[in-house]
TIVEXPA-596699 format. One line per 8 residues: number of its first residue (from 1); their letters; for each residue x negated, z, y of N, C-alpha, C, O. Coordinates in Angstrom, 1 decimal. Atoms other than C-alpha are relative to their C-alpha. Layout:
residues N
NUM = A = X Z Y X Z Y X Z Y X Z Y ~ ...
end
This chain:
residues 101
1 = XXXXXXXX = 0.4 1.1 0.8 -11.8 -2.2 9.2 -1.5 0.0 -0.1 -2.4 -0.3 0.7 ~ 1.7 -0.2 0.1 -15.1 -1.6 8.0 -0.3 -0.8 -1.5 0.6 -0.9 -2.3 ~ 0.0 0.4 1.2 -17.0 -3.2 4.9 -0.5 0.9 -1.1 -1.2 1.9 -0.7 ~ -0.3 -0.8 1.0 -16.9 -1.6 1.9 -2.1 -0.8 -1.1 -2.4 -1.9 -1.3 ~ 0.9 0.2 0.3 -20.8 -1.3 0.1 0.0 0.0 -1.4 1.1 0.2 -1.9 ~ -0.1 0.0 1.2 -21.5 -1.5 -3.2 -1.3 -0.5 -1.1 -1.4 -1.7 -1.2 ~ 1.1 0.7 0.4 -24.8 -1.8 -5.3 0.2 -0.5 -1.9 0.3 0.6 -2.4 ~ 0.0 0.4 1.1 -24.5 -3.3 -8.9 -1.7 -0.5 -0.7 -2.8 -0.6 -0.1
9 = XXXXXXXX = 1.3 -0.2 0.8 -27.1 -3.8 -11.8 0.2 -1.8 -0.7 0.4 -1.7 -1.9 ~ -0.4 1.3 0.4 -26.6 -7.9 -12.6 -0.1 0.2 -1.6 -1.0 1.0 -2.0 ~ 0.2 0.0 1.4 -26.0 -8.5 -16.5 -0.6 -1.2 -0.1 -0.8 -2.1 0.7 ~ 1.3 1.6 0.2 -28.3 -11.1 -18.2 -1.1 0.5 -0.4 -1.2 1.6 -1.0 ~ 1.8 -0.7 0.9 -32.3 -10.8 -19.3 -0.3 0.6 1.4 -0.9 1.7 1.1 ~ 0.6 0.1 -1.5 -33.3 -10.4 -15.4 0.2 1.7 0.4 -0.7 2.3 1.0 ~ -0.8 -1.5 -0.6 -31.2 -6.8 -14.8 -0.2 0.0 1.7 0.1 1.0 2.3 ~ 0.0 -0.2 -1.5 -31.7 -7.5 -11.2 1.1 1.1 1.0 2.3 1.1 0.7
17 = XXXXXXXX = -0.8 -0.7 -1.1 -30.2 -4.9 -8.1 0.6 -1.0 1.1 0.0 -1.6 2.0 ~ -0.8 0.7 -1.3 -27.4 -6.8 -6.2 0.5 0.7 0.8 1.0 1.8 0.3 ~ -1.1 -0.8 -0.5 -25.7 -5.3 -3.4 0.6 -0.5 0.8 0.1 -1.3 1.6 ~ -1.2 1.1 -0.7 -22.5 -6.5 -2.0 0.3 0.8 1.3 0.0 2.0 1.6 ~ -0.6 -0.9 -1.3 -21.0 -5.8 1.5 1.4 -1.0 -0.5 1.4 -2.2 -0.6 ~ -1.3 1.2 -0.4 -17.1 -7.0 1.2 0.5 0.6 1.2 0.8 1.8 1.3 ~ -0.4 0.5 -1.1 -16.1 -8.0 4.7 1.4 0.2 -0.2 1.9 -0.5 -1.1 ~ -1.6 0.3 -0.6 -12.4 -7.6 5.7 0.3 -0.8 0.4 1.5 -1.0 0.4
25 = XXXXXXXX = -0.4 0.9 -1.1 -12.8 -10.4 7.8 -0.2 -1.1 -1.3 -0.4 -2.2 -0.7 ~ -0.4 0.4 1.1 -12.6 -12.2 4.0 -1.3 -0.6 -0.4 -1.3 -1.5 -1.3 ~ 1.4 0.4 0.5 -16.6 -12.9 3.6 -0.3 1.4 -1.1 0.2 2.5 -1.2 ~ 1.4 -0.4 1.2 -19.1 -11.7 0.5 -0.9 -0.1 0.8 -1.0 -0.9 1.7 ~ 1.7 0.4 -0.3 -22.6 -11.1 1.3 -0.5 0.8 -1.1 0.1 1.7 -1.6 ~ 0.1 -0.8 1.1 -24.6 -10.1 -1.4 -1.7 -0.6 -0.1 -2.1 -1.7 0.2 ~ 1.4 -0.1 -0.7 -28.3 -9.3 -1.3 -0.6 0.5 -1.3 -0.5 1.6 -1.6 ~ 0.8 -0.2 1.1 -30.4 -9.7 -4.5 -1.3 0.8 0.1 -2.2 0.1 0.4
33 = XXXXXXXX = 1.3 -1.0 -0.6 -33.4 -6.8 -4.0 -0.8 -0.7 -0.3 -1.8 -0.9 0.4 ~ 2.0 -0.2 0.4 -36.1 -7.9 -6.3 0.1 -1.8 0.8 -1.1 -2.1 1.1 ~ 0.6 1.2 -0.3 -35.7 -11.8 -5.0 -0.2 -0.3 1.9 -0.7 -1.2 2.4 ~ -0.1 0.3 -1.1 -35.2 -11.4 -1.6 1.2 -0.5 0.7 1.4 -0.4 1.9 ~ -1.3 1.2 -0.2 -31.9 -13.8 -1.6 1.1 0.6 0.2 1.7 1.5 -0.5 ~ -1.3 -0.3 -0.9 -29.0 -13.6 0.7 1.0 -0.8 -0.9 0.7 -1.9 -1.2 ~ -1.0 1.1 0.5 -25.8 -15.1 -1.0 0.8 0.6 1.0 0.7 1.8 1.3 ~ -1.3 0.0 -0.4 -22.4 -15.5 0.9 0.8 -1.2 -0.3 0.6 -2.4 -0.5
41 = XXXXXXXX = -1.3 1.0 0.4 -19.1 -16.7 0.4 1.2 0.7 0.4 1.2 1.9 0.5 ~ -0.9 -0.5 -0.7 -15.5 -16.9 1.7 0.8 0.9 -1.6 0.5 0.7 -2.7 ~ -0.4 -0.1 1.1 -13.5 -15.1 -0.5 1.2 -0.8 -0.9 1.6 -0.4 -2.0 ~ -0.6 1.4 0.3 -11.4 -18.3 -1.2 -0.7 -1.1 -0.8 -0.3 -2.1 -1.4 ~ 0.8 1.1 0.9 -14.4 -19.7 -2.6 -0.7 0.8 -1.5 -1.4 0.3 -2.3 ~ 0.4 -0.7 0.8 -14.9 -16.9 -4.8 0.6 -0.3 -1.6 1.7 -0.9 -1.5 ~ -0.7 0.4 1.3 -14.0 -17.3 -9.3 -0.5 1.0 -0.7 -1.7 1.0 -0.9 ~ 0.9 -0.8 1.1 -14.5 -14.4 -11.6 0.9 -1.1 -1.1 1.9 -1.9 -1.1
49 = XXXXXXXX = 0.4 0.8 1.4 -15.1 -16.1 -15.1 0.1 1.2 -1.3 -1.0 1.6 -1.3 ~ 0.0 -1.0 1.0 -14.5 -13.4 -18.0 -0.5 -1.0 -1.3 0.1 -2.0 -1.7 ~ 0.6 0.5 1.0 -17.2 -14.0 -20.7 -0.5 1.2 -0.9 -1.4 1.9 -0.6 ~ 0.1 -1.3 0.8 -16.8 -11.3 -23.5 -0.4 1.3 1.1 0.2 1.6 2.2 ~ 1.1 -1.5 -0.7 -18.8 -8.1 -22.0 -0.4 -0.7 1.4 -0.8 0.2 2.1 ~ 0.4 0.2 -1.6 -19.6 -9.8 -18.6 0.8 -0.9 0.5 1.5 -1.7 -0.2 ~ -0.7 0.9 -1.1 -18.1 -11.7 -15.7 -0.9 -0.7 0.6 -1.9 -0.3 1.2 ~ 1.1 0.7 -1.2 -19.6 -14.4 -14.1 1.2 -0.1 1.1 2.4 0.1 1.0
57 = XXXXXXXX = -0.3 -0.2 -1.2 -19.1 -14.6 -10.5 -0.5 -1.3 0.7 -1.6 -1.4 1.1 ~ 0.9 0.9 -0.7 -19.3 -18.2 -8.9 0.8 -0.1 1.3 1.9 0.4 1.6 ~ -0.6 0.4 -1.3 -18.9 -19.4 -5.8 -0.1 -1.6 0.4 -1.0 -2.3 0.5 ~ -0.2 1.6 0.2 -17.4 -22.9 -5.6 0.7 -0.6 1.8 1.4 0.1 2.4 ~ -0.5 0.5 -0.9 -16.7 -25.0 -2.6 1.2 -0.5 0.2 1.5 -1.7 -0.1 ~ -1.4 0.0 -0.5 -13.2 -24.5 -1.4 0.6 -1.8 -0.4 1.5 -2.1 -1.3 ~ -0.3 1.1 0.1 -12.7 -28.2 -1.3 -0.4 -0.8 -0.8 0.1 -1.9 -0.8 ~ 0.5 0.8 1.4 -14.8 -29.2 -4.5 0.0 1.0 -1.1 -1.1 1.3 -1.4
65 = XXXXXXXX = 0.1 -1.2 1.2 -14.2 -26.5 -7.3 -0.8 -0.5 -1.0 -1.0 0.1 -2.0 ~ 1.3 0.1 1.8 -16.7 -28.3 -9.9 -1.3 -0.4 0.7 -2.2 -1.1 0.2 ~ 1.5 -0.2 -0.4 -19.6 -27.9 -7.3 -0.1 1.9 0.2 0.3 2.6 1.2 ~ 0.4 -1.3 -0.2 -21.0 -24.2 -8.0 -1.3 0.3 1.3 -2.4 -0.2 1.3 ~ 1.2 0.1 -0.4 -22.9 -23.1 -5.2 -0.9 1.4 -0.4 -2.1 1.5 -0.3 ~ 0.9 -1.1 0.7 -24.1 -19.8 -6.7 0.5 0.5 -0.8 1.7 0.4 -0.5 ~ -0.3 -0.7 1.1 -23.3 -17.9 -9.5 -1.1 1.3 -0.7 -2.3 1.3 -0.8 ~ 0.0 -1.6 -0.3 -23.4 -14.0 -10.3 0.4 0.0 -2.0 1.4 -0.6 -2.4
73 = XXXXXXXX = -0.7 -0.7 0.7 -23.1 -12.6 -13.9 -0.4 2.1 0.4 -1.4 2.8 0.6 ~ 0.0 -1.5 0.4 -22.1 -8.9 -13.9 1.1 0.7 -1.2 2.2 0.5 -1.7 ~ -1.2 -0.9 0.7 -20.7 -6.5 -15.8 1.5 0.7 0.0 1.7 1.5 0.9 ~ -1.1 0.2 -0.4 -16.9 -6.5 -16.7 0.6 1.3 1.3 1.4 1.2 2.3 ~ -0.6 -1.5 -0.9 -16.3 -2.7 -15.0 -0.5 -0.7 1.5 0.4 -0.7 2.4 ~ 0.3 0.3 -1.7 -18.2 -4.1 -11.6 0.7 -1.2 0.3 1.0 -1.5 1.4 ~ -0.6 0.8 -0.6 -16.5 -6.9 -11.7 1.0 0.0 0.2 1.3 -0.6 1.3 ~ -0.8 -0.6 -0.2 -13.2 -5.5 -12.3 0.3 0.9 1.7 1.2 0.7 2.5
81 = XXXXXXXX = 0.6 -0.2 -0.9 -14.6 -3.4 -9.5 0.6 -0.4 2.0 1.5 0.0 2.8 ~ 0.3 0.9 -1.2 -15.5 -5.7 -6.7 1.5 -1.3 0.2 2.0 -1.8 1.2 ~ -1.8 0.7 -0.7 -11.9 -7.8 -7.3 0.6 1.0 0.9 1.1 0.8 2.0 ~ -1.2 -0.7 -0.7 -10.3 -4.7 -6.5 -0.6 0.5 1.6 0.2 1.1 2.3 ~ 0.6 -0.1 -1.3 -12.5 -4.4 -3.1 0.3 -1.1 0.7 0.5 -1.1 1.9 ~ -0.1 1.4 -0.6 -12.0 -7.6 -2.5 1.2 -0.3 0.6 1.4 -0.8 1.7 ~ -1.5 -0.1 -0.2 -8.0 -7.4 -2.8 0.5 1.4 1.0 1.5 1.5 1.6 ~ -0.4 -0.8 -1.0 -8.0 -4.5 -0.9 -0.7 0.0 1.5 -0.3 0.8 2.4
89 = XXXXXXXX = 0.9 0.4 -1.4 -10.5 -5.9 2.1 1.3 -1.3 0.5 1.6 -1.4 1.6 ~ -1.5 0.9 -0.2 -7.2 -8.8 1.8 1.0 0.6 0.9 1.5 0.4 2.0 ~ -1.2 -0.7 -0.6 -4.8 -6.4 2.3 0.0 0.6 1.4 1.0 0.5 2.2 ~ 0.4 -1.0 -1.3 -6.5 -4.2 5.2 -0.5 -1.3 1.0 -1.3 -1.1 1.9 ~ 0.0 1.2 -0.7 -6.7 -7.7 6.8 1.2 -0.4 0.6 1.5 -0.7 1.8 ~ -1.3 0.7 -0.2 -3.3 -8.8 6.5 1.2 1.8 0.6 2.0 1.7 1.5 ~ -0.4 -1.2 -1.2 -1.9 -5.1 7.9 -0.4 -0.3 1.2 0.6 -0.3 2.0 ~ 0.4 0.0 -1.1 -3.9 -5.7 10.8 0.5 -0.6 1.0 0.8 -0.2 2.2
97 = XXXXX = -0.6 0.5 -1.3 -2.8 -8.8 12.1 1.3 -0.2 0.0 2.0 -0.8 0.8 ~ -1.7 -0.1 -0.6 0.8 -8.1 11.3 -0.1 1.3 1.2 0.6 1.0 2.2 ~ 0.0 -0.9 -0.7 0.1 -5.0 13.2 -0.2 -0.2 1.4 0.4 0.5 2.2 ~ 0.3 0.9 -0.9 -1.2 -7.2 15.9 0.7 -0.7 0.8 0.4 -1.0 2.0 ~ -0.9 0.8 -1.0 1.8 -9.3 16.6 1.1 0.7 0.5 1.9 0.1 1.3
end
């Protein structure tokens, strides 16, 4: 169970370097270079958004989905991407603690 890295190029005017760590244990962290800024989120609170050529990426509170607390566009291939890291940091989760009982 280890996290799976991953650096992306954000779409938008900004082109900023994000880089994601997805957690097994079902967290995001994700580390904007040029601003300094830490984002996380459960992956429960996570929403890809498909908008033509890019994905936004927000992150809404589990228990209020029309409060964004941050929001990510990237590009559809990374975002495509990072689902499939995400669904497979799920999976390698849910082996475990069947493995477990």
């Amino acid at each position: 169970m280890y996290a799976k890295y991953r650096s992306y190029t954000l779409a938008g005017k900004t082109h900023y370097h994000a880089h994601f760590a997805v957690r097994p244990t079902g967290s995001l962290l994700v580390e904007i270079e040029e601003d300094h800024e830490k984002l996380e989120a459960d992956f429960e609170d996570l929403c890809f958004i498909q908008h033509g050529k890019t994905t936004g990426l927000d992150c809404v509170e589990h228990c209020e989905p029309t409060h964004c607390c941050w929001h990510l566009d990237l590009s559809s291939n990374d975002a495509r991407e990072l689902t499939r890291l995400i669904d497979d940091a799920k999976e390698e989760y849910e082996i475990l603690m069947r493995d477990l009982c």
